[in-house]
C-alpha positions as CSV (number, residue, x, y, z in Angstrom):
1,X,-21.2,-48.7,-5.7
2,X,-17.8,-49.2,-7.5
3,X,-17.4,-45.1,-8.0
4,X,-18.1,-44.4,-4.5
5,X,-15.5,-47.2,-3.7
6,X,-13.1,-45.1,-6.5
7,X,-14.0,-41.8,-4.8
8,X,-13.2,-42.9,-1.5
9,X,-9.8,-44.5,-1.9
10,X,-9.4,-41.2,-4.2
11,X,-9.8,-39.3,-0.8
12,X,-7.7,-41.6,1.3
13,X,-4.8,-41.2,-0.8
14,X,-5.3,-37.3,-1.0
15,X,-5.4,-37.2,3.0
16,X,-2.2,-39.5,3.0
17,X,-0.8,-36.9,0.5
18,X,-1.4,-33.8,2.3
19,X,-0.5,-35.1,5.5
20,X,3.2,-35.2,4.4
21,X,2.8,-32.1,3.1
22,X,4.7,-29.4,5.3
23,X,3.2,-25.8,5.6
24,X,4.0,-22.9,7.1
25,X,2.9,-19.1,7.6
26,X,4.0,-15.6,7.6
27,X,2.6,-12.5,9.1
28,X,3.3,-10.3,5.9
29,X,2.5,-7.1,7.2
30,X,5.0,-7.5,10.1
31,X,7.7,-9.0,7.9
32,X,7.5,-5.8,5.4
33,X,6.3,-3.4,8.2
34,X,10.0,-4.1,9.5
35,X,11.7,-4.8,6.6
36,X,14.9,-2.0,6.0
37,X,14.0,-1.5,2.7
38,X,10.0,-0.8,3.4
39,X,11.2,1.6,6.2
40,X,13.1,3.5,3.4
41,X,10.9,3.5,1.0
42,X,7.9,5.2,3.5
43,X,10.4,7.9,4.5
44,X,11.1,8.5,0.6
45,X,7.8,8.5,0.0
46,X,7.1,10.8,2.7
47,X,9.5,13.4,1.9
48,X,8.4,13.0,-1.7
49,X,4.6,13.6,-0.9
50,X,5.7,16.7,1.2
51,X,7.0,18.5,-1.6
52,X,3.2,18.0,-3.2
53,X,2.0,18.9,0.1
54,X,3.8,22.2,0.7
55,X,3.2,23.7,-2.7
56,X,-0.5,22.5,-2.1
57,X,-0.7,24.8,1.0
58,X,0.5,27.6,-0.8
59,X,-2.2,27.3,-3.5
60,X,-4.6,27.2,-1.0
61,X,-3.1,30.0,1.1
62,X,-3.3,31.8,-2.2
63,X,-7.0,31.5,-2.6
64,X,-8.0,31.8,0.5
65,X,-6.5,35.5,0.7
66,X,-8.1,36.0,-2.9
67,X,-11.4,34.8,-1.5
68,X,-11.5,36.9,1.5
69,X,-10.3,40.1,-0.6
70,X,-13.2,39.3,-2.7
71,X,-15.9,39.2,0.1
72,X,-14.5,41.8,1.9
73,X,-14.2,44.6,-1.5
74,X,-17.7,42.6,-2.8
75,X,-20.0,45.4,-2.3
76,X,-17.8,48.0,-3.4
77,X,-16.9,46.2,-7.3
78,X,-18.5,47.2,-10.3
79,X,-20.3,44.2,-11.6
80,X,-17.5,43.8,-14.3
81,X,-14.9,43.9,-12.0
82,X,-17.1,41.5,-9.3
83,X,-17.4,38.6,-12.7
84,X,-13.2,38.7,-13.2
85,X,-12.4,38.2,-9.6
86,X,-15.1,35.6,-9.6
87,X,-13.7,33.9,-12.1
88,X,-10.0,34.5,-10.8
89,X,-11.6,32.8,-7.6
90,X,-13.2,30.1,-9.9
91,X,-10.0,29.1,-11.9
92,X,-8.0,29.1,-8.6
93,X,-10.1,26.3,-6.9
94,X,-10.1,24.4,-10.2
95,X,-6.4,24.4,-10.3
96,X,-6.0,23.2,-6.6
97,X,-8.7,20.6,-7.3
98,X,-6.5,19.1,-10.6
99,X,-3.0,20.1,-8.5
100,X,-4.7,17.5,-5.5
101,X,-6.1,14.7,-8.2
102,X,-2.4,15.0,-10.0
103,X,-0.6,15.1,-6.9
104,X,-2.5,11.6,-5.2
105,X,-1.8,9.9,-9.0
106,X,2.0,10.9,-8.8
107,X,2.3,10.1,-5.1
108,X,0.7,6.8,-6.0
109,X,3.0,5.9,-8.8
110,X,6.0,6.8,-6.6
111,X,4.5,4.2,-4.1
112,X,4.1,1.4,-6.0
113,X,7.6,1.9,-7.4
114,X,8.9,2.2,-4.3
115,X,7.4,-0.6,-2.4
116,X,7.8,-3.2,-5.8
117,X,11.2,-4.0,-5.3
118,X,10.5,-4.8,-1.3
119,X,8.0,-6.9,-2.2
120,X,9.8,-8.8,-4.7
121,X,13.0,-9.0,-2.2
122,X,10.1,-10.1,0.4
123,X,8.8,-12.9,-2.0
124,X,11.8,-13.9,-2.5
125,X,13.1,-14.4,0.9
126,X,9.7,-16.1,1.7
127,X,10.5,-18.6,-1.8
128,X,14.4,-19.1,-1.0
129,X,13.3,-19.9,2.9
130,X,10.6,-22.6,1.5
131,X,12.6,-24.2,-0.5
132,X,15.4,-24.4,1.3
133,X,13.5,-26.0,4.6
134,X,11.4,-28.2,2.6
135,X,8.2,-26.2,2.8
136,X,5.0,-27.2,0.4
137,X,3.1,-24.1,1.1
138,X,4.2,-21.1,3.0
139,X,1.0,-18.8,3.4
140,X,0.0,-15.3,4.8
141,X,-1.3,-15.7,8.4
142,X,-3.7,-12.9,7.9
143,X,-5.8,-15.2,6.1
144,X,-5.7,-18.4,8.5
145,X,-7.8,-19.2,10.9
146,X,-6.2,-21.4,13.1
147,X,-2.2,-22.2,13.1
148,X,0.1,-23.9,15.3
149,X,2.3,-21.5,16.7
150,X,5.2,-24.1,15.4
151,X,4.9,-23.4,12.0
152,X,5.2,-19.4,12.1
153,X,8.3,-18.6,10.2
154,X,8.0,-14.9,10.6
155,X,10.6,-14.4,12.5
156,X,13.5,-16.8,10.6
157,X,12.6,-14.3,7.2
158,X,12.6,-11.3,9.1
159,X,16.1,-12.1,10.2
160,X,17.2,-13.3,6.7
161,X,16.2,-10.2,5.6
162,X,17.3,-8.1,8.3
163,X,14.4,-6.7,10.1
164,X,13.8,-6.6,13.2
């Protein structure tokens, strides 16, 4: 009896507690969707991938001129000559394959460089703005539920950061 009269005055004073609490949320993919700084960074990131891109086409443009050579002179190779271009063929798609795996890691690694800084500045803004306007929690709406529309601050970090 006495620890469920403990555990209920325990809960009273945890409700009286987190009712003075003050929370609000952000939507964080707007906020760094229009964030200057993000908009950079995809663009940089965009000309960046290109150049991957652009020699990839080439590669492929490569073999597929080898390829057709090959199935169009097929019948008239010697067998030894047949195995080389084969091969030649073979090698090719092996190097586009490890050009495309090398290409996504590098792209990647430029991303995440990138888009750290953004999200730090983002973080930041999103701290500085809490603590400044007495905010407990400040959360990320994608993962509420149900909010009052009051307690959206989306818009006051966006124009602290200067997005629109």
């Amino acid at each position: 009896m006495r620890k469920i009269f403990v555990l209920a005055i325990v809960g009273v004073l945890m409700t009286i507690g987190a009712s003075a609490q003050k929370i609000g949320y952000v939507n964080a993919s707007e906020l760094l969707a229009t964030m200057p700084d993000m908009v950079k960074a995809n663009k940089d990131l965009e000309v960046y991938a290109k150049t991957f891109e652009d020699a990839g086409k080439t590669m492929m443009t490569e073999y597929q001129t080898k390829a057709d050579a090959f199935t169009k002179g097929e019948k008239t190779m010697s067998e030894a000559v047949k195995e080389v271009k084969y091969k030649e063929i073979m090698d090719l798609q092996k190097r586009i394959q490890d050009y495309d795996q090398s290409s996504q890691e590098k792209v990647e690694k430029k991303r995440e460089e990138l888009i750290k800084p953004v999200l730090e500045k983002a973080q930041k803004a999103i701290k500085d703005y809490g603590t400044a306007n007495g905010y407990d929690y400040i959360l990320n709406s994608e993962g509420i539920l149900y909010a009052k529309d009051a307690d959206n601050i989306t818009a006051q970090i966006k124009a602290k950061l200067g997005a629109k």
